[in-house]
C-alpha positions as CSV (number, residue, x, y, z in Angstrom):
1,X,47.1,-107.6,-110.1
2,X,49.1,-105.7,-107.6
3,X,50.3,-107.5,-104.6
4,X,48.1,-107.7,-101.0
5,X,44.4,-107.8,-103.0
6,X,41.6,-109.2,-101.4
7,X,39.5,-111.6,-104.1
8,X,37.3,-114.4,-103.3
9,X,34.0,-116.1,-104.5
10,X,30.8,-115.2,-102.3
11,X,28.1,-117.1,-102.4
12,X,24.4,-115.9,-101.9
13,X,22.1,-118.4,-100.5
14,X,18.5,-118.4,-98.6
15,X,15.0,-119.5,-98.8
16,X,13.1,-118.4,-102.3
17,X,12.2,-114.7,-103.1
18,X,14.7,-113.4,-100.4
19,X,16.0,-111.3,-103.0
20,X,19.1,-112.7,-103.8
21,X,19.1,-111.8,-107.4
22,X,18.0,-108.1,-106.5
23,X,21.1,-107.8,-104.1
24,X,23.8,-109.1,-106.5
25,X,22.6,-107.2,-109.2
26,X,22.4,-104.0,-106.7
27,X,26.3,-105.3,-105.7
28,X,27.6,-104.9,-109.3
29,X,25.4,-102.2,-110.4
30,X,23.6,-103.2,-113.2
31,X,21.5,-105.7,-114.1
32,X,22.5,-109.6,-114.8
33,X,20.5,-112.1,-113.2
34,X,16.8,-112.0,-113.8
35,X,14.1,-110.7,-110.8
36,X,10.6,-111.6,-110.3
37,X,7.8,-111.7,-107.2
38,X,7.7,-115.5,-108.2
39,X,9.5,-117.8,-105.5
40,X,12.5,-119.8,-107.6
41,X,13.1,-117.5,-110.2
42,X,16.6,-118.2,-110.5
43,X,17.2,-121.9,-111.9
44,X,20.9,-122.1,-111.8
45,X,24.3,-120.7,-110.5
46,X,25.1,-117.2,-112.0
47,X,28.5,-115.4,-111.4
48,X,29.0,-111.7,-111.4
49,X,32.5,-109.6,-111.0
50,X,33.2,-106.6,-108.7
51,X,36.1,-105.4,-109.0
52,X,37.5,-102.0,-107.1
53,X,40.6,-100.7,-105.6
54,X,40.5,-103.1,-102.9
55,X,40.7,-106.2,-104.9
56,X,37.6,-108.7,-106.6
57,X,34.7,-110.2,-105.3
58,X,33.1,-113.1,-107.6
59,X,29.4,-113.0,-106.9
60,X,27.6,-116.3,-107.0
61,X,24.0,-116.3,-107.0
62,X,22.6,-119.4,-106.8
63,X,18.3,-121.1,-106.7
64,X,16.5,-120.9,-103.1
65,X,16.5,-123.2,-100.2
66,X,13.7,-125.2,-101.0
67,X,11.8,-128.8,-101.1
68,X,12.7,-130.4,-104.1
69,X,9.7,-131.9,-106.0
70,X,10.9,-132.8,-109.2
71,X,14.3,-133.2,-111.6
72,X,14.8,-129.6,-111.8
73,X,14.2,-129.0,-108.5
74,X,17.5,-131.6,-107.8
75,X,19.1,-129.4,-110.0
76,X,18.6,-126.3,-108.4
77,X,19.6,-127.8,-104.8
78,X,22.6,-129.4,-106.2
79,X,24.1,-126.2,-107.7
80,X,23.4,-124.4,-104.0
81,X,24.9,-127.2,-102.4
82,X,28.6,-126.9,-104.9
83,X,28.4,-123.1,-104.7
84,X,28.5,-123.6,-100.7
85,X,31.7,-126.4,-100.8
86,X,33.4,-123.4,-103.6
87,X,32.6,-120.4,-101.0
88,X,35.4,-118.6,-99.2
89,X,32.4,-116.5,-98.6
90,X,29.1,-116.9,-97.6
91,X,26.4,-114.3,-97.9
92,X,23.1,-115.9,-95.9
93,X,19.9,-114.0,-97.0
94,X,16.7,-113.9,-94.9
95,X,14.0,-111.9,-94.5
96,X,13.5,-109.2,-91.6
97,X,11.1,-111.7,-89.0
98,X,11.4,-112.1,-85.0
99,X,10.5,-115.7,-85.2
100,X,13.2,-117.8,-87.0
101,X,11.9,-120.7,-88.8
102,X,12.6,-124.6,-88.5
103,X,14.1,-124.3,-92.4
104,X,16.3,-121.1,-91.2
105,X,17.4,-123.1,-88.3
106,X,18.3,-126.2,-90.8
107,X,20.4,-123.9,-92.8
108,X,22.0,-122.3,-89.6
109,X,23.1,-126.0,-88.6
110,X,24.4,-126.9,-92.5
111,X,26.4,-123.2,-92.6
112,X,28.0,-124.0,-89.1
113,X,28.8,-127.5,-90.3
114,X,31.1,-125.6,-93.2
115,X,33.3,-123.6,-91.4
116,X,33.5,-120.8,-93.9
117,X,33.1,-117.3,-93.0
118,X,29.0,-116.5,-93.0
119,X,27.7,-112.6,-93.1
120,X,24.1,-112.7,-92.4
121,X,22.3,-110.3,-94.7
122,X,19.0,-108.9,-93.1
123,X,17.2,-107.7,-96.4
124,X,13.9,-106.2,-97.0
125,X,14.4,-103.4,-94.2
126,X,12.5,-100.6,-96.0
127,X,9.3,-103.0,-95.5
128,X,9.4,-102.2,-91.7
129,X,10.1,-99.4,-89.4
130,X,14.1,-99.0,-88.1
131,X,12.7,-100.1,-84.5
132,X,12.4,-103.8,-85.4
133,X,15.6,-103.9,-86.5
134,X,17.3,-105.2,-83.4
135,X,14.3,-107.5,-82.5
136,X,15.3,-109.4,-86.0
137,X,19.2,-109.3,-85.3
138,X,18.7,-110.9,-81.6
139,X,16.6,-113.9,-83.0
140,X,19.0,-114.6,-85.7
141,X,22.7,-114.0,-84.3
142,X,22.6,-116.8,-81.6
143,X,22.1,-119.2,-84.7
144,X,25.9,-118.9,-86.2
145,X,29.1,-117.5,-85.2
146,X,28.3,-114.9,-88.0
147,X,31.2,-112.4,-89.6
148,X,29.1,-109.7,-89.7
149,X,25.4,-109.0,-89.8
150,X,24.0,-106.5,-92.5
151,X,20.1,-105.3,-92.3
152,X,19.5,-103.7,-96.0
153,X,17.2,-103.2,-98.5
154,X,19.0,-104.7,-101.9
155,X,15.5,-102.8,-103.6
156,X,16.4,-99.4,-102.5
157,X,20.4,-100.1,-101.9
158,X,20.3,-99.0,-98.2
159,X,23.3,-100.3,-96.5
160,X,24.6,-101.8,-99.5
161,X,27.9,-100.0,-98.8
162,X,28.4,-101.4,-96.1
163,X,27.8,-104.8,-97.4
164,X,30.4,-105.0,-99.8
165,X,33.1,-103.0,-97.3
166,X,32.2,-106.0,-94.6
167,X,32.5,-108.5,-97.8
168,X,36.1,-107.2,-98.7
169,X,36.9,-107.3,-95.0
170,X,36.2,-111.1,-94.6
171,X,37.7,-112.2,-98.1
172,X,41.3,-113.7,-98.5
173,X,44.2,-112.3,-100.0
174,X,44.6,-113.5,-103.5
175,X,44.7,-113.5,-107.4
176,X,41.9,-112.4,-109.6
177,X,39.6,-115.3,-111.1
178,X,38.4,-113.1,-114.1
179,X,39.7,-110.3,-116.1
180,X,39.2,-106.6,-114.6
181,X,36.8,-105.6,-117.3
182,X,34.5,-108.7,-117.5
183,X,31.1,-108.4,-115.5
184,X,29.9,-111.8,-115.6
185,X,30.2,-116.1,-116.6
186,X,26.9,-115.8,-118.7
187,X,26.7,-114.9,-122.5
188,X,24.3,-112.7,-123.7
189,X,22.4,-115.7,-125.9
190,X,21.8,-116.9,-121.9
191,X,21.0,-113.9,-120.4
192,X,18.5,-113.1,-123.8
193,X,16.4,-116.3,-122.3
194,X,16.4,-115.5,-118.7
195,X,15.2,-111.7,-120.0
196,X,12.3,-113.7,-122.1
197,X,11.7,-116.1,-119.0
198,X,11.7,-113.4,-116.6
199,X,9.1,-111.4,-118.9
200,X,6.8,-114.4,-119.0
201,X,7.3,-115.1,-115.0
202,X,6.2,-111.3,-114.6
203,X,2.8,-111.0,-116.9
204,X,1.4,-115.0,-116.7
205,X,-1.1,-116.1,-114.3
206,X,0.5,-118.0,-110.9
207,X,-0.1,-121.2,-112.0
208,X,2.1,-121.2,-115.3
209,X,5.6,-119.6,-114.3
210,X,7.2,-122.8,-112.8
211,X,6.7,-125.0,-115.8
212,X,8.3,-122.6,-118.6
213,X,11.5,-123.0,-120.1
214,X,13.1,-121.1,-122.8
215,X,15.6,-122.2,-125.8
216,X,17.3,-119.8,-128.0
217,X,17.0,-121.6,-131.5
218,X,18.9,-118.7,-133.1
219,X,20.9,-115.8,-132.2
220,X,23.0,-114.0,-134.8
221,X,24.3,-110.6,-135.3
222,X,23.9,-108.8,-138.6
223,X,26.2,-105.8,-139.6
224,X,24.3,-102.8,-141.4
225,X,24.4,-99.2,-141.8
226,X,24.1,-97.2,-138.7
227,X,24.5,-99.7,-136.4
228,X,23.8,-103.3,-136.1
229,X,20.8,-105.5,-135.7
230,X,20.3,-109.4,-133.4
231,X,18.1,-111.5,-134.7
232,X,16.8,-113.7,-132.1
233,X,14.3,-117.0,-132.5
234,X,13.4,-118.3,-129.0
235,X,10.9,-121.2,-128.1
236,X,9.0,-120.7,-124.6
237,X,8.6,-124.2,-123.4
238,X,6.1,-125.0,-121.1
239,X,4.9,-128.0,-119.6
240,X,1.5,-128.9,-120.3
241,X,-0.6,-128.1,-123.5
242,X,-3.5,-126.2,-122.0
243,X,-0.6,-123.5,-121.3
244,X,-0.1,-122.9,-124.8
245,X,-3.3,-120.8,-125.7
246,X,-2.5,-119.0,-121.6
247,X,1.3,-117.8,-123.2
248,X,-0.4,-116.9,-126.4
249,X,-3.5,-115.3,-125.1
250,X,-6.3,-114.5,-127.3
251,X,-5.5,-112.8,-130.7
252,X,-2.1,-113.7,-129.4
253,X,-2.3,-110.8,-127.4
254,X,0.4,-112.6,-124.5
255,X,2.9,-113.9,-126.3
256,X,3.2,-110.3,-128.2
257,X,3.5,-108.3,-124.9
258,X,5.7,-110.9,-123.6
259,X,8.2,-110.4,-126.9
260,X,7.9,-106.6,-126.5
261,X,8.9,-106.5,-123.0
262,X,12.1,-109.1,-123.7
263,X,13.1,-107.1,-126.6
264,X,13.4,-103.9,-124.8
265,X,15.8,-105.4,-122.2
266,X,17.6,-107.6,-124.6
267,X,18.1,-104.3,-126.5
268,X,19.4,-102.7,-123.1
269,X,21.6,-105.4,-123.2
270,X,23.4,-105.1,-126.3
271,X,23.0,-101.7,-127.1
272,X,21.6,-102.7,-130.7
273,X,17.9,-103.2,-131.8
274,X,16.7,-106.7,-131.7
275,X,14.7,-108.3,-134.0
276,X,13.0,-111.0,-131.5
277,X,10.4,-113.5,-133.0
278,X,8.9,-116.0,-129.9
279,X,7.2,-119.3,-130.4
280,X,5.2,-121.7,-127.7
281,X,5.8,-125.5,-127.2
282,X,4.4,-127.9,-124.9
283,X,6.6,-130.4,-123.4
284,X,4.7,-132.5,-120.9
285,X,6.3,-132.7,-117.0
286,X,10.0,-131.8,-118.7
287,X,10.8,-131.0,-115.0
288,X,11.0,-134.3,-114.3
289,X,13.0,-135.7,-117.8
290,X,17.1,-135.4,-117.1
291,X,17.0,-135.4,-121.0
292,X,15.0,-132.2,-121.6
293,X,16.5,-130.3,-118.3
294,X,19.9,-130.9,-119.9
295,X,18.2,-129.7,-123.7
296,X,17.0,-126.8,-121.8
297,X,20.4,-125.5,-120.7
298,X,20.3,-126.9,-116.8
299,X,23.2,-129.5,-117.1
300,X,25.0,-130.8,-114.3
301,X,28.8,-130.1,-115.6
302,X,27.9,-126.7,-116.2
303,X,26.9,-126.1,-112.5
């Protein structure tokens, strides 16, 4: 690392389906944590790496702002609240509205109780006309003592320039956290189950999505002419028994378009063909066992 870098981790934080995950994956440039229309998407903390000629920014995304309602939903607030005590950057998502909400205003108070630099991200901008801008700028910025504020769209990557030029701007001077040529924390046995997850989240009826899991049961690479080949067995887990035959569908019509889809960004992924076999199992109200969040991959020490 040559003297005088900037580096840093930046947090991302806001209320679900902000589009937290969108942005961070926009940041980098390709594709790590997993997207979907359904609120809560991402479960746990997920670290990405930029790295440019102006030093390294660790990306952390982390679950939406919400009202917890079961074990997993502990979790989820409990890694927000140790990415926000790690920050030497903060990153505060919200959507572009004139009226700020009560739960905005609660996390306004909790960021200025931090004292760590905040850059308020105005995303979603391509869903309203440029006029309305300013409108949304002068109800948020007499809320915090903000670094910057940055209206984008993370979808379209307007502005997302100059997000990461305000982002270098406000980080510290000091050493890199990972090496120069790695992209993320997450293995690709992890990111294989958020790809299967996010599949499912994206083709099952509303009121499935929250209670699925998924557990990689095997994950092994086999050498062979012309290239190699990942054979992958992976359970879908949801949470109560009359989901089964919805995961499934009839003729097991869901479960195969859910495997298809998973397979062809798992094989993005790895650049090899994936051999991806998917079963269903019920697990009744595992959001609210600590024993089978932790069997699921949420565990505390990993936060």
């Amino acid at each position: 690392m040559e003297e005088g870098k900037k580096s840093g981790f930046c947090a991302l934080i806001g209320r679900p389906n902000v589009g937290k995950s969108t942005l961070m994956n926009r940041l980098i440039g390709q594709k790590i944590a997993i997207t979907s229309p359904r609120p809560q998407t991402t479960r746990m903390r997920i670290r990405t790496v930029l790295n440019d000629e102006r030093g390294q920014v660790v990306f952390v995304d982390t679950p939406g702002i919400h009202e917890s309602k079961n074990r997993l939903g502990d979790y989820m607030l409990s890694a927000v609240q140790k990415s926000l005590k790690e920050a030497d950057l903060i990153l505060w998502l919200v959507e572009p509205r004139r009226s700020v909400s009560e739960k905005d205003r609660d996390i306004a108070e909790q960021l200025g109780a931090l004292k760590v630099p905040c850059i308020l991200v105005i995303n979603k901008t391509d869903t309203i006309p440029p006029a309305e801008q300013l409108p949304v700028i002068a109800a948020y910025k007499e809320l915090c003592a903000f670094t910057d504020i940055v209206p984008l769209s993370a979808l379209k990557g307007d502005n997302v320039d100059v997000l990461t030029d305000c982002i270098f701007r406000a980080l510290p001077v000091g050493p890199y956290y990972f090496g120069e040529d790695e992209v993320t924390d997450q293995t690709q046995r992890s990111i294989a189950a958020e790809l299967i997850r996010e599949k499912a989240l994206r083709l099952l009826d509303k009121e499935v999505p929250h209670g699925i899991a998924v557990v990689i049961e095997r994950f092994e690479y086999r050498r062979r002419s012309g290239g190699g080949i990942y054979d992958i067995d992976a359970t879908i887990i949801c949470e109560k028994a009359s989901h089964k035959g919805i995961i499934i569908g009839k003729g097991g019509a869901m479960l195969k378009k859910i495997g298809e889809q998973a397979r062809a960004g798992i094989e993005d992924m790895t650049g090899e063909q994936v051999n991806l076999k998917l079963w269903v199992k019920p697990k009744e109200n595992w959001r609210d066992s600590d024993f089978l969040i932790a069997n699921f991959g949420y565990r505390k020490e990993d936060q």
